[in-house]
BALO-665117 format. One record per atom (N, C-alpha, C, O, CB): atom name; residue in one letter; chain; residue number from 1; x, y, z. Coordinates in steps of 0.02 Angstrom, whole numbers, plus 32768, in hexadecimal, padded with zeros to 4 digits. Each point is the difference from the previous one (the first is absolute). Last residue first. Glycine has a CB too. Layout:
<kolmars>
(kolmar 'CA'; 'A'; 'A'; NUM; (X; Y; Z))
...
</kolmars>
This chain:
<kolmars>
(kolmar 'N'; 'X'; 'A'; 73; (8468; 8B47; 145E))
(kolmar 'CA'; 'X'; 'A'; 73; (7FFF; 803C; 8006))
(kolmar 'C'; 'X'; 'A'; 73; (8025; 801B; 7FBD))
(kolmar 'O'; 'X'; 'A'; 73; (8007; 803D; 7FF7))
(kolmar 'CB'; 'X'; 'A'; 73; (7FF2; 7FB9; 808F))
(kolmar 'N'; 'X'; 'A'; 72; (7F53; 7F2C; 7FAC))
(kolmar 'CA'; 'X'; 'A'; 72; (8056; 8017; 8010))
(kolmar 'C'; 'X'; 'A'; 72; (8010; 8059; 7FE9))
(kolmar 'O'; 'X'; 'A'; 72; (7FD9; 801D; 7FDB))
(kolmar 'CB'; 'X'; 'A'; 72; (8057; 7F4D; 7FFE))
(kolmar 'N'; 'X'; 'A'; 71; (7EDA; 805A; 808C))
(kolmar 'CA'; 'X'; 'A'; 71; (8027; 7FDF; 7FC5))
(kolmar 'C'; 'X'; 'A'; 71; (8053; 8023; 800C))
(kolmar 'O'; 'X'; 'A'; 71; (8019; 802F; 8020))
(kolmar 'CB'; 'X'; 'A'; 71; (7F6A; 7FC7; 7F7C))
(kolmar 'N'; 'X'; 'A'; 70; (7FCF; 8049; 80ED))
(kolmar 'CA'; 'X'; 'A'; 70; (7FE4; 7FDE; 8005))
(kolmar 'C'; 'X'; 'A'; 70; (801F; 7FD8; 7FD0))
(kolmar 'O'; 'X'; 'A'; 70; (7FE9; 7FC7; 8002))
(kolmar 'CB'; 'X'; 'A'; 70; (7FC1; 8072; 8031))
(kolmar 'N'; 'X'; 'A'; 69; (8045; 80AC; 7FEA))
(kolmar 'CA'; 'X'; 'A'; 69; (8023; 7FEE; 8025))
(kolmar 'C'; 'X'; 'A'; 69; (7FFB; 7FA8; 8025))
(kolmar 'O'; 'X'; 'A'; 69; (8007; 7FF2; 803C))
(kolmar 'CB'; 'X'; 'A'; 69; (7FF7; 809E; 7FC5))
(kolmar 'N'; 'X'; 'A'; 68; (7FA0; 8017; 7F67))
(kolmar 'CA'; 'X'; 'A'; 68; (7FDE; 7FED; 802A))
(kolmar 'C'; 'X'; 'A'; 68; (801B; 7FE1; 8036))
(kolmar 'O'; 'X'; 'A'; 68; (7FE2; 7FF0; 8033))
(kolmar 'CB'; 'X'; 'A'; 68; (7FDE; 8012; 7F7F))
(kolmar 'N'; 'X'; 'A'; 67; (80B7; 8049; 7F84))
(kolmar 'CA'; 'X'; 'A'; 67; (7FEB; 8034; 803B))
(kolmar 'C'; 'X'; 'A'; 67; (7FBB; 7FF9; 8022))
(kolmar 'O'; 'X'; 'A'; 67; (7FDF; 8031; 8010))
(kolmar 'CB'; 'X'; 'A'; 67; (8066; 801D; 7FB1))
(kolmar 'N'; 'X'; 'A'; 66; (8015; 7EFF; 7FCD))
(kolmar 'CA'; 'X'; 'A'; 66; (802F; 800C; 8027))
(kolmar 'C'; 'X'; 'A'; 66; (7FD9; 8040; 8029))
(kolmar 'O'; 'X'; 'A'; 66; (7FEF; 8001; 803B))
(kolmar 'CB'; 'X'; 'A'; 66; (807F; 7FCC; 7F73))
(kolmar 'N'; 'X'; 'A'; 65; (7F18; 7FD5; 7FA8))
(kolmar 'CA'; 'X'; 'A'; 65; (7FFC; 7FCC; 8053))
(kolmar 'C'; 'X'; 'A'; 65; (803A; 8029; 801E))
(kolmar 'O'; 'X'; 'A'; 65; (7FF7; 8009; 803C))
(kolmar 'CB'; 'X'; 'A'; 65; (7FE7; 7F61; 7FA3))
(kolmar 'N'; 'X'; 'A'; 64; (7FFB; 80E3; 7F60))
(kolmar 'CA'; 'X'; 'A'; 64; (7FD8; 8035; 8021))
(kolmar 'C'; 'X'; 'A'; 64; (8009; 7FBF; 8054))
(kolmar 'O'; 'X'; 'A'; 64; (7FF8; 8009; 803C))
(kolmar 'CB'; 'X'; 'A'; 64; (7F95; 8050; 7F3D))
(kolmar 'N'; 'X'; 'A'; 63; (8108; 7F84; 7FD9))
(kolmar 'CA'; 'X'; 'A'; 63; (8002; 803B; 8019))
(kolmar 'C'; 'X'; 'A'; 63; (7FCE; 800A; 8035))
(kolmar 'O'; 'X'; 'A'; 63; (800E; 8017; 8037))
(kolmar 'CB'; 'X'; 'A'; 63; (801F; 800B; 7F63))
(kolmar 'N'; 'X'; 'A'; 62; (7FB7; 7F0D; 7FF8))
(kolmar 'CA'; 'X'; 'A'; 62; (8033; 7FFC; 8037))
(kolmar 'C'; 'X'; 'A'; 62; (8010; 8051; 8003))
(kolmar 'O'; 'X'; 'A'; 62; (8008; 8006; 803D))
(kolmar 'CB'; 'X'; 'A'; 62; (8031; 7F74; 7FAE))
(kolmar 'N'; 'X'; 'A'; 61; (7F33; 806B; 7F6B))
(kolmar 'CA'; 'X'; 'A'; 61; (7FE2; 7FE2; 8046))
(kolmar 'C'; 'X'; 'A'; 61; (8040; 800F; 8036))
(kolmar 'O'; 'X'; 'A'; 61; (7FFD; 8029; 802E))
(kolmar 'CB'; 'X'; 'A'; 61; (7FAE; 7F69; 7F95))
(kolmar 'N'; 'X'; 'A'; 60; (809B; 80AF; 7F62))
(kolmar 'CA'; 'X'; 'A'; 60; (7FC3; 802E; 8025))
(kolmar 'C'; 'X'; 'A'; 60; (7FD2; 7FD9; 803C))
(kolmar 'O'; 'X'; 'A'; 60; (7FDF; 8020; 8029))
(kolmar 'CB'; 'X'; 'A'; 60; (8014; 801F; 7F5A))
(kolmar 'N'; 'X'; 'A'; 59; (8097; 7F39; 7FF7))
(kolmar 'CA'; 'X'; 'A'; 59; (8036; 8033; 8019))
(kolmar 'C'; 'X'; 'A'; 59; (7FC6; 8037; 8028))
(kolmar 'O'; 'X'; 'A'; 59; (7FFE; 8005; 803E))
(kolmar 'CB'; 'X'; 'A'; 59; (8073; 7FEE; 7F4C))
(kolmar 'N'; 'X'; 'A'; 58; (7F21; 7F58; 800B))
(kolmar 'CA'; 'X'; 'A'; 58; (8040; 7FF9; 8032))
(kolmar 'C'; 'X'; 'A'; 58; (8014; 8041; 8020))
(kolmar 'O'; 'X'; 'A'; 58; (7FF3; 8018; 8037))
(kolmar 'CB'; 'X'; 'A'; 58; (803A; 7F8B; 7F82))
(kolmar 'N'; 'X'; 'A'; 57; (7F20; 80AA; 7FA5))
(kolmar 'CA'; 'X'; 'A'; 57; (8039; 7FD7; 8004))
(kolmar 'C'; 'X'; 'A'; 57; (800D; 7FE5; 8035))
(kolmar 'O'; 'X'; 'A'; 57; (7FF7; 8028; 802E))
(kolmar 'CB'; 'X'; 'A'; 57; (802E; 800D; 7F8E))
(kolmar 'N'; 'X'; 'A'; 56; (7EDE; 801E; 7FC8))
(kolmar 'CA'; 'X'; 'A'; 56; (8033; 8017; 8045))
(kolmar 'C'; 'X'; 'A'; 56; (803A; 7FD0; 7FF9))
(kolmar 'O'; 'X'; 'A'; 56; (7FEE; 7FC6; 7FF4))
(kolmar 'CB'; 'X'; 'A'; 56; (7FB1; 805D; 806B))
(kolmar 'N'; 'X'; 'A'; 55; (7F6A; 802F; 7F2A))
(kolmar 'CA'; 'X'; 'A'; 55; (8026; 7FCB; 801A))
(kolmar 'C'; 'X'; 'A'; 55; (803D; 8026; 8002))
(kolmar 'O'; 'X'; 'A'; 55; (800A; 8039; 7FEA))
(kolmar 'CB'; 'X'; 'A'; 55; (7FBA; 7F5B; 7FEB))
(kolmar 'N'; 'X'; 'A'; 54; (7FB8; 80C0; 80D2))
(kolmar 'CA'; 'X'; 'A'; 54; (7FFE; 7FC9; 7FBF))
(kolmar 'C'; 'X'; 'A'; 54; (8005; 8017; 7FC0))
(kolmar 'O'; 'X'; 'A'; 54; (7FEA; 803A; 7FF9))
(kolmar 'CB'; 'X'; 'A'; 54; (7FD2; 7F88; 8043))
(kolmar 'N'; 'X'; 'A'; 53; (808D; 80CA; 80A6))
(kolmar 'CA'; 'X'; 'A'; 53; (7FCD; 7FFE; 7FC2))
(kolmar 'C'; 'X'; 'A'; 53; (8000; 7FB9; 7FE3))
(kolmar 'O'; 'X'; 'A'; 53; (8039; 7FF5; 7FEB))
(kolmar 'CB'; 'X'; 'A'; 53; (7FDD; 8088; 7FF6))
(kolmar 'N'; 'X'; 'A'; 52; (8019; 7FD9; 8132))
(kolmar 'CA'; 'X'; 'A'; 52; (8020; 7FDC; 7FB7))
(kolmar 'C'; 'X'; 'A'; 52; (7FC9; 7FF7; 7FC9))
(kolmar 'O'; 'X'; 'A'; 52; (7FCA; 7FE3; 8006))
(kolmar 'CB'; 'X'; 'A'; 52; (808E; 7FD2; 8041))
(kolmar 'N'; 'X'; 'A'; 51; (7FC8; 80D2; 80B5))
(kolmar 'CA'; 'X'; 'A'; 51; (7FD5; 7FFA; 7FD2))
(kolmar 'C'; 'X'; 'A'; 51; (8032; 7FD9; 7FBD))
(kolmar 'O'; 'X'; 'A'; 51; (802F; 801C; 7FE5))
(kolmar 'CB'; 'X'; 'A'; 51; (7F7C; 8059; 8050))
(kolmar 'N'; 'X'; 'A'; 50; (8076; 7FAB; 810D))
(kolmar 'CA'; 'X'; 'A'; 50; (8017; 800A; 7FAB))
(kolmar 'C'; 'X'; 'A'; 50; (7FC1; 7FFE; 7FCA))
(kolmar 'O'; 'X'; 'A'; 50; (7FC9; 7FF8; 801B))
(kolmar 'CB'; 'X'; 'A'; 50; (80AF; 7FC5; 8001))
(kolmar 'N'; 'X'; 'A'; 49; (7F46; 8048; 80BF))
(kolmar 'CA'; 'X'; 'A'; 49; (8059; 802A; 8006))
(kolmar 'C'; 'X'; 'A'; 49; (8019; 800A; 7FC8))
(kolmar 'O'; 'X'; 'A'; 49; (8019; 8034; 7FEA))
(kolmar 'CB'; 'X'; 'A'; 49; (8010; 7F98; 8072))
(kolmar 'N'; 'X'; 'A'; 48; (7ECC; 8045; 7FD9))
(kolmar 'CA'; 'X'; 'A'; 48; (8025; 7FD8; 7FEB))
(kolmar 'C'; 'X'; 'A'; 48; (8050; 801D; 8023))
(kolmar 'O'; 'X'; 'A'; 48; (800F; 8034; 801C))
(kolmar 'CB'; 'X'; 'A'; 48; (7F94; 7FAB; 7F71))
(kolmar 'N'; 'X'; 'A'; 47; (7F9C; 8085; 80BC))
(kolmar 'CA'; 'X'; 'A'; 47; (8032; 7FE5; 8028))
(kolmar 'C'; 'X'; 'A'; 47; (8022; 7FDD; 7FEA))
(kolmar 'O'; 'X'; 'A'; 47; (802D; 7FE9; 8024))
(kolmar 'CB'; 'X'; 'A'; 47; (7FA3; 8021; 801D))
(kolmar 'N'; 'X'; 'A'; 46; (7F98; 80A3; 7F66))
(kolmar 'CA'; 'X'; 'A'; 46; (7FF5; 7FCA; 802C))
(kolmar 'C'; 'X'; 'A'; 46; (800F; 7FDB; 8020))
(kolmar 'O'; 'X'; 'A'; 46; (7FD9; 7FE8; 8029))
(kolmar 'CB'; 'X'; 'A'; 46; (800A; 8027; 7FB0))
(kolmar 'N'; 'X'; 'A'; 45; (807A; 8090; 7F9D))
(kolmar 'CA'; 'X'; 'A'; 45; (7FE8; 8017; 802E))
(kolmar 'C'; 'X'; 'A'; 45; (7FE5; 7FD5; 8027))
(kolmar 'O'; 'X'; 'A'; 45; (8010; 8002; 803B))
(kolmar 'CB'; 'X'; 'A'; 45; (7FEB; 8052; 7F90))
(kolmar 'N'; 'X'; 'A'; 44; (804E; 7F58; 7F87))
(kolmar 'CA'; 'X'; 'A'; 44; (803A; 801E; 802C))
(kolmar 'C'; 'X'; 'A'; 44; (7FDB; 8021; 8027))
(kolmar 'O'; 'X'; 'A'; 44; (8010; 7FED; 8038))
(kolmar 'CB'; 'X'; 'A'; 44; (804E; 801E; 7F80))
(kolmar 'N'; 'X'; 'A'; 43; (7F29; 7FBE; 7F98))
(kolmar 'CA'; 'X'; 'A'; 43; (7FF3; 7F9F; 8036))
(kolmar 'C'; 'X'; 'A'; 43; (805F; 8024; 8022))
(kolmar 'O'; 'X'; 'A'; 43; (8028; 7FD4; 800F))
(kolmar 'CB'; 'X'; 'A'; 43; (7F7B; 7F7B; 7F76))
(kolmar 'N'; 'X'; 'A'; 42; (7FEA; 815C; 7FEC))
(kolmar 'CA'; 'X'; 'A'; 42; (7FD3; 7FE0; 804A))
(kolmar 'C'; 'X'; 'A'; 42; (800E; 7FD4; 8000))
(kolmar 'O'; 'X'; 'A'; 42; (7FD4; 7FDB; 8014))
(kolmar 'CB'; 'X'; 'A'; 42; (7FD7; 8049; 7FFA))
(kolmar 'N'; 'X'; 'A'; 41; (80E9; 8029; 7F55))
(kolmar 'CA'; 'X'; 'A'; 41; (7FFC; 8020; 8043))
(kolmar 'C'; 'X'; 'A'; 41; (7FBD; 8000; 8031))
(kolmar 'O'; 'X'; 'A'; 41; (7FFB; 8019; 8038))
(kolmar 'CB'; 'X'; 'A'; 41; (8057; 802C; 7F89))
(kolmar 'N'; 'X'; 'A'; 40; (7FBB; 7F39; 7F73))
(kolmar 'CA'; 'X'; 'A'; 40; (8054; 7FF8; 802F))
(kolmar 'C'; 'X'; 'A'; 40; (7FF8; 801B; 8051))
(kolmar 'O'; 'X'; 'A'; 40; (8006; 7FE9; 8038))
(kolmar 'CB'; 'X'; 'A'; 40; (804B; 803B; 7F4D))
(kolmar 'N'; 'X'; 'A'; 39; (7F0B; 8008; 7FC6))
(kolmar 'CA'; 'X'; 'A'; 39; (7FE7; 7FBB; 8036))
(kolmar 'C'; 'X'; 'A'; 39; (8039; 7FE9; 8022))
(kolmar 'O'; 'X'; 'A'; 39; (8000; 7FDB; 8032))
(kolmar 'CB'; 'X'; 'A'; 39; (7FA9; 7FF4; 7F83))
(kolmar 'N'; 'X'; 'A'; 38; (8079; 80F4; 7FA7))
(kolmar 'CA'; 'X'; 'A'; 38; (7FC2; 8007; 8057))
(kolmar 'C'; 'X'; 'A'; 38; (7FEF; 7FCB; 801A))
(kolmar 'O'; 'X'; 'A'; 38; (7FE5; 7FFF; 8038))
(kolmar 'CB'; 'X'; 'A'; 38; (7FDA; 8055; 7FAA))
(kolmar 'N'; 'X'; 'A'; 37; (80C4; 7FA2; 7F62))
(kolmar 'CA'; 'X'; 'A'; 37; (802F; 8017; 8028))
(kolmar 'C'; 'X'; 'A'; 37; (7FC6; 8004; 8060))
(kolmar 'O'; 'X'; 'A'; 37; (8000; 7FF3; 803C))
(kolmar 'CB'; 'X'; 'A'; 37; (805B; 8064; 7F35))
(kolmar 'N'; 'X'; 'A'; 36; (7F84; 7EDC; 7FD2))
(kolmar 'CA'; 'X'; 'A'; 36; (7FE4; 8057; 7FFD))
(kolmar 'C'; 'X'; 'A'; 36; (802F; 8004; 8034))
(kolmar 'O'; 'X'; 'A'; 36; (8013; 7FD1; 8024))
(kolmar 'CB'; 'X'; 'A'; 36; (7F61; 804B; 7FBB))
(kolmar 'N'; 'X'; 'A'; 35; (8070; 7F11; 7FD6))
(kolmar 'CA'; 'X'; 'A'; 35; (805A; 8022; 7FF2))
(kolmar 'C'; 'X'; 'A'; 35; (7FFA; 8057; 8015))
(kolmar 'O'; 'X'; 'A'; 35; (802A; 802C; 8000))
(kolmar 'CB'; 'X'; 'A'; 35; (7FFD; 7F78; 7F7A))
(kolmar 'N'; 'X'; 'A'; 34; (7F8A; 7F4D; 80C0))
(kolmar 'CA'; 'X'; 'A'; 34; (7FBD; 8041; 800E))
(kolmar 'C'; 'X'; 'A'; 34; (8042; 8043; 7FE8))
(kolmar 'O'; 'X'; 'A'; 34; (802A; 8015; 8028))
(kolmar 'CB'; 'X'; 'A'; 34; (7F67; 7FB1; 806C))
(kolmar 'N'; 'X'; 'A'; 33; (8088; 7F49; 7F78))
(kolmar 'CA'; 'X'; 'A'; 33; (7FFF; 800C; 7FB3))
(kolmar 'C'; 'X'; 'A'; 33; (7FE0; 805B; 800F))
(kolmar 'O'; 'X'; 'A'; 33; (7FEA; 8028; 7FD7))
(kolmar 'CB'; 'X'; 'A'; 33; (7FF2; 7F36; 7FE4))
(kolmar 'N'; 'X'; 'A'; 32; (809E; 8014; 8113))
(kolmar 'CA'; 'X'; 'A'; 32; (7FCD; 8002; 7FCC))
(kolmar 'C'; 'X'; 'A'; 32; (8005; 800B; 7FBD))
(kolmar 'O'; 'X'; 'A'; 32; (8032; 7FEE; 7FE2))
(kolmar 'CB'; 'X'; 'A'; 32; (7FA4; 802C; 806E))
(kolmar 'N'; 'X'; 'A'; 31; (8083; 7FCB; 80B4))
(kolmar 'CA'; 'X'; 'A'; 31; (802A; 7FDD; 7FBC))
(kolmar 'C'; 'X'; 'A'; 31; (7FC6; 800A; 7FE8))
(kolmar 'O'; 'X'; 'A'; 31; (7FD6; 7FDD; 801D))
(kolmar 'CB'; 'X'; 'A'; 31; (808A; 7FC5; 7FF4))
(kolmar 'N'; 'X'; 'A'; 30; (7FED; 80CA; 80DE))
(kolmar 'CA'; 'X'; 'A'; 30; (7FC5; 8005; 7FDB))
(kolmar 'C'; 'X'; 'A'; 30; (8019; 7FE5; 7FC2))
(kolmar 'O'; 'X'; 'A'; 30; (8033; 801D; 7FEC))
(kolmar 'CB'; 'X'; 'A'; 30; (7F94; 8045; 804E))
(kolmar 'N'; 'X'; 'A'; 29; (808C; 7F74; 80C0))
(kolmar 'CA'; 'X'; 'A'; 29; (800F; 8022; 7FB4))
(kolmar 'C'; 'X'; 'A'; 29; (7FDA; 7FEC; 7FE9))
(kolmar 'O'; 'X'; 'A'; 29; (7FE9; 7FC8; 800B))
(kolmar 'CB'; 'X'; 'A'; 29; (8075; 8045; 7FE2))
(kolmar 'N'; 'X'; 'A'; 28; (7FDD; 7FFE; 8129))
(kolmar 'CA'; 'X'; 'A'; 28; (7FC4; 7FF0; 7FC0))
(kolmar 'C'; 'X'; 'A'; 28; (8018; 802D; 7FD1))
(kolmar 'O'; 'X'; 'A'; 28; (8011; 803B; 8006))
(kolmar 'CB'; 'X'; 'A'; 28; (7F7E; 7FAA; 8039))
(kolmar 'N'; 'X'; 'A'; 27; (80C3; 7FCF; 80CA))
(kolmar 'CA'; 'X'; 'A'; 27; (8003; 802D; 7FCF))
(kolmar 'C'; 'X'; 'A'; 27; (7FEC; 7FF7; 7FCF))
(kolmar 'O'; 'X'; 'A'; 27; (8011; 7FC5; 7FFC))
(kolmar 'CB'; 'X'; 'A'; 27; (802E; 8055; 802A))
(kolmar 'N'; 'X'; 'A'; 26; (7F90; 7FD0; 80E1))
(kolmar 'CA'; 'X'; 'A'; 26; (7FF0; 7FE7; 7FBE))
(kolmar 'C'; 'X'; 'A'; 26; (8044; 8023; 7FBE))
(kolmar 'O'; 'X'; 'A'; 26; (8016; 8039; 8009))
(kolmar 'CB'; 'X'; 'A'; 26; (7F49; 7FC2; 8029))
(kolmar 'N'; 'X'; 'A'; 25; (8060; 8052; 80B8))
(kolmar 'CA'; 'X'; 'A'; 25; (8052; 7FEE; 7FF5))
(kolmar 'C'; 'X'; 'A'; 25; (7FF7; 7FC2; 7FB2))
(kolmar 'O'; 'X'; 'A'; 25; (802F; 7FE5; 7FE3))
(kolmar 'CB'; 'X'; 'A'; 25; (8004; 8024; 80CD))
(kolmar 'N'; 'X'; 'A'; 24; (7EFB; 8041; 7FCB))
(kolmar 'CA'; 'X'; 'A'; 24; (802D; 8045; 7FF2))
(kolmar 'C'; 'X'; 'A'; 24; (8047; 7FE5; 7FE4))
(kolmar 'O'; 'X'; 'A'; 24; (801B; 8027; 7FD9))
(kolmar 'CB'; 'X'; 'A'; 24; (7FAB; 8026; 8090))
(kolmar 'N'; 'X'; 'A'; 23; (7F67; 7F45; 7FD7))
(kolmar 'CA'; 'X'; 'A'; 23; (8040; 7FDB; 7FDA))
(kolmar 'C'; 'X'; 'A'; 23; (8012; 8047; 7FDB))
(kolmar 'O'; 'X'; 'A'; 23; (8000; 800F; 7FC5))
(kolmar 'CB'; 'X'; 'A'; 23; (7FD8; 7F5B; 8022))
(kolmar 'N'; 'X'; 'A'; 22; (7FAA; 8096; 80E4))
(kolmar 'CA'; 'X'; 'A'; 22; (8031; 7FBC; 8006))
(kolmar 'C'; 'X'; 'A'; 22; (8020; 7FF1; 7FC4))
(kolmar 'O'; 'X'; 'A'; 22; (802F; 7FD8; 7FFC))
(kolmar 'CB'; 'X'; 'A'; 22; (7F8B; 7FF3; 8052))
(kolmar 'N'; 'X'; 'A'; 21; (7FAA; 80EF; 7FBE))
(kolmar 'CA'; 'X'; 'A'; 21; (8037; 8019; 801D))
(kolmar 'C'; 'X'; 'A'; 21; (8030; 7FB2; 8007))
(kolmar 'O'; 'X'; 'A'; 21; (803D; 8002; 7FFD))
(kolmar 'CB'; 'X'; 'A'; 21; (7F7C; 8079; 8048))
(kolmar 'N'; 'X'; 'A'; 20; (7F72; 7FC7; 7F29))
(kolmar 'CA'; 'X'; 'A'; 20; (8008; 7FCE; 8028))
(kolmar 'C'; 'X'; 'A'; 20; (804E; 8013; 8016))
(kolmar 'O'; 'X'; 'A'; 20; (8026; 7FF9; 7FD1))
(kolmar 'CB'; 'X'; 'A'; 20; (7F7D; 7FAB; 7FF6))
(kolmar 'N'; 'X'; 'A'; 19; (802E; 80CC; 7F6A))
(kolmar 'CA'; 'X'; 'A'; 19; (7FBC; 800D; 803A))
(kolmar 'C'; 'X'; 'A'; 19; (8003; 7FCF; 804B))
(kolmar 'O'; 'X'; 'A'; 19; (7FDE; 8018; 802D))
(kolmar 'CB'; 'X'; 'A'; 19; (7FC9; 7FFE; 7F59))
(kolmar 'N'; 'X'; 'A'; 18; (80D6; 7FC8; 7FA4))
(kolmar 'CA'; 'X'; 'A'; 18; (801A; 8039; 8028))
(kolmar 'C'; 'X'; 'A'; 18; (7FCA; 802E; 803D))
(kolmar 'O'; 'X'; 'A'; 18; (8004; 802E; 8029))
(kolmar 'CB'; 'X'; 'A'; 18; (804B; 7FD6; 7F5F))
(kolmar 'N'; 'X'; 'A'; 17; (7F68; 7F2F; 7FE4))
(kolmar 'CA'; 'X'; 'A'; 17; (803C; 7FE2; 8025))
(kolmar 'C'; 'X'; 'A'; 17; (8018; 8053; 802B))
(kolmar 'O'; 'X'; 'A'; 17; (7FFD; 8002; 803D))
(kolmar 'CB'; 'X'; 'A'; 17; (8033; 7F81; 7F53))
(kolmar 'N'; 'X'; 'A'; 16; (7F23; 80AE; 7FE9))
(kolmar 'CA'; 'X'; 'A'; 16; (7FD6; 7FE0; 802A))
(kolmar 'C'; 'X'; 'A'; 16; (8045; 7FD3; 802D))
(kolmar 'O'; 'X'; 'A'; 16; (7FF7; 7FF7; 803C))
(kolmar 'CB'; 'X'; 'A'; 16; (7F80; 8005; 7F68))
(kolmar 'N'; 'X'; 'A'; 15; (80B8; 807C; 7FA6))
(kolmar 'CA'; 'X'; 'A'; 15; (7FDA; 8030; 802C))
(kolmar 'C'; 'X'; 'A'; 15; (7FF3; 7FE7; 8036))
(kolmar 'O'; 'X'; 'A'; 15; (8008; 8020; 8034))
(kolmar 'CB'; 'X'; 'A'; 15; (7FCC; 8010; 7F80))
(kolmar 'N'; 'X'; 'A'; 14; (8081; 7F36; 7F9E))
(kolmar 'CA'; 'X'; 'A'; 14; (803D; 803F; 800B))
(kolmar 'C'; 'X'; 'A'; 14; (7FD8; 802C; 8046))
(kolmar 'O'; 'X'; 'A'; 14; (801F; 8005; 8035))
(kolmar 'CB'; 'X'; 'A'; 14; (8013; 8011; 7F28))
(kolmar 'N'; 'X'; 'A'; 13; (7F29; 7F68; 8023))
(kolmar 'CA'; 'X'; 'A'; 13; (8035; 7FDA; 8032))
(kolmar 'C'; 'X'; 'A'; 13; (8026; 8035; 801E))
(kolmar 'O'; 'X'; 'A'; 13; (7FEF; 8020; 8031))
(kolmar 'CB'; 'X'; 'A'; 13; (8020; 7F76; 7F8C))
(kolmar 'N'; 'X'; 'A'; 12; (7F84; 80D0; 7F9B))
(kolmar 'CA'; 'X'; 'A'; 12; (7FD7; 8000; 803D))
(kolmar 'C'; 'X'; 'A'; 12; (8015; 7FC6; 802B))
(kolmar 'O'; 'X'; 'A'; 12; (7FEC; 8004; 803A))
(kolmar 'CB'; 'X'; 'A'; 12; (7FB3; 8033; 7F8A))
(kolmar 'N'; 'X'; 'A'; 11; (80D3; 7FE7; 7F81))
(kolmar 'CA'; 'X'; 'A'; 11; (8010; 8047; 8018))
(kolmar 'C'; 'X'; 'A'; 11; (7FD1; 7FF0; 804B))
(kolmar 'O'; 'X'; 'A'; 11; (8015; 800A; 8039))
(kolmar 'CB'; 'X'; 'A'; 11; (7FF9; 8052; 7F3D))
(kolmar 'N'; 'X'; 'A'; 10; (7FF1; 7EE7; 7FF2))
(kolmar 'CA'; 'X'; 'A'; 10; (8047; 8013; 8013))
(kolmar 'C'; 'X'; 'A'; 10; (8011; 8044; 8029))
(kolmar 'O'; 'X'; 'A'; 10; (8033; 8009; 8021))
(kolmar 'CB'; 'X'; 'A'; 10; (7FE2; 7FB8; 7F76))
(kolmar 'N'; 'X'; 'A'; 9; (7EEF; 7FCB; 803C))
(kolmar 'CA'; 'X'; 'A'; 9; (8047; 8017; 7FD8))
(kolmar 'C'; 'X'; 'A'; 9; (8029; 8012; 8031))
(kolmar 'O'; 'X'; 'A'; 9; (7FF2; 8015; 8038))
(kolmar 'CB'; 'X'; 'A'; 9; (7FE1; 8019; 7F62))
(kolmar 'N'; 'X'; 'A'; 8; (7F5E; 7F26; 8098))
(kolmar 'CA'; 'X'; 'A'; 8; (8034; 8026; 800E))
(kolmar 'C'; 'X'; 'A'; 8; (8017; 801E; 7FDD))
(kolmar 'O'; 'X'; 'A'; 8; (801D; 7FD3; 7FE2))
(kolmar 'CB'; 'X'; 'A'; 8; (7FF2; 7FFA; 8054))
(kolmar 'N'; 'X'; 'A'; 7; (7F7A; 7F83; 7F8B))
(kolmar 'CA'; 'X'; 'A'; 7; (7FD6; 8016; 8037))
(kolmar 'C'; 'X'; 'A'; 7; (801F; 8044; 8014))
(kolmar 'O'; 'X'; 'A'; 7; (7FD5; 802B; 8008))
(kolmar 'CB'; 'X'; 'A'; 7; (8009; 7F5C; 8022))
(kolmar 'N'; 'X'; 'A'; 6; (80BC; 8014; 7F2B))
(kolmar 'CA'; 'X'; 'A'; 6; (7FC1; 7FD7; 8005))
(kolmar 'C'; 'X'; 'A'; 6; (7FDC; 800C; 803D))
(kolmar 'O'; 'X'; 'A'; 6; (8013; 7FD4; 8027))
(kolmar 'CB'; 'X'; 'A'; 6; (801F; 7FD8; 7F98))
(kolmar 'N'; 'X'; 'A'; 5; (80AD; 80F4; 7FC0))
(kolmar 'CA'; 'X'; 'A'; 5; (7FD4; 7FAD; 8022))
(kolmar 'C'; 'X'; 'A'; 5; (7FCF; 8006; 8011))
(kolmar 'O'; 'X'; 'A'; 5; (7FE7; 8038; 8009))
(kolmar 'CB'; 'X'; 'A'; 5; (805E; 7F9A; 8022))
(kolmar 'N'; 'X'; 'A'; 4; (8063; 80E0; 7F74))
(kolmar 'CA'; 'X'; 'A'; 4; (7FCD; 7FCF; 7FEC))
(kolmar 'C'; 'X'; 'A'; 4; (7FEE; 7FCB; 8000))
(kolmar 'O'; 'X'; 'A'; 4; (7FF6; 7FD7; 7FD4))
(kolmar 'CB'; 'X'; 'A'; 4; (8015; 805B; 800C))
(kolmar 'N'; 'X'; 'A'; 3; (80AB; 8047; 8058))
(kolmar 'CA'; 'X'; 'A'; 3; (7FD7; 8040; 8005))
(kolmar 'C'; 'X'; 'A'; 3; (7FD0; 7FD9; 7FE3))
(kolmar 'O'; 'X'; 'A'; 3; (7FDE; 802D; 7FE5))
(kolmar 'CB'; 'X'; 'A'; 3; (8068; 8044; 8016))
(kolmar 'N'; 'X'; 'A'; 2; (806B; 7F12; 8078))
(kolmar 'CA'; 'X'; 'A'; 2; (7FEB; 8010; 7FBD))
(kolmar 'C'; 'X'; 'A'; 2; (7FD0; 802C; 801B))
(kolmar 'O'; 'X'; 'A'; 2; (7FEC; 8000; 803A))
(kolmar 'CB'; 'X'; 'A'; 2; (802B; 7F99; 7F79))
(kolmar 'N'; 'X'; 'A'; 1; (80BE; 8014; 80E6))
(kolmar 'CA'; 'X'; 'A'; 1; (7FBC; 7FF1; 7FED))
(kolmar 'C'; 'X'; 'A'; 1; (7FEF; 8023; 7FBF))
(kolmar 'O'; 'X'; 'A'; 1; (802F; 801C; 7FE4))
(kolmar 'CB'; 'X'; 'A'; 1; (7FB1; 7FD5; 8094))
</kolmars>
């Protein structure tokens, strides 16, 4: 998701999905433009799993899908 959508940002989703115990097994990467180190580390504390900066390669999607464990390895 994006750290900047429409009714929602990305951090107060992130809060509000890890708040609901049914989608504990979610896993969520954060793809923004948001590059501050402190908005990294509140959307990890929050429950993101991963964080991807824009703009962003191939090659850097399928890493962070792998150690999401979710792309080829």
């Amino acid at each position: 998701m994006d750290w900047n959508m429409p009714v929602m940002n990305g951090l107060e989703f992130v809060k509000a999905l890890r708040a609901d115990p049914t989608f504990a097994p979610v896993r969520v990467m954060m793809v923004t433009t948001e590059a501050d180190m402190h908005n990294v580390a509140m959307a990890l504390q929050a429950g993101a799993n991963e964080y991807l900066m824009k703009p962003f390669t191939r090659d850097a999607v399928m890493e962070k899908l792998s150690v999401l464990g979710i792309g080829p390895a």
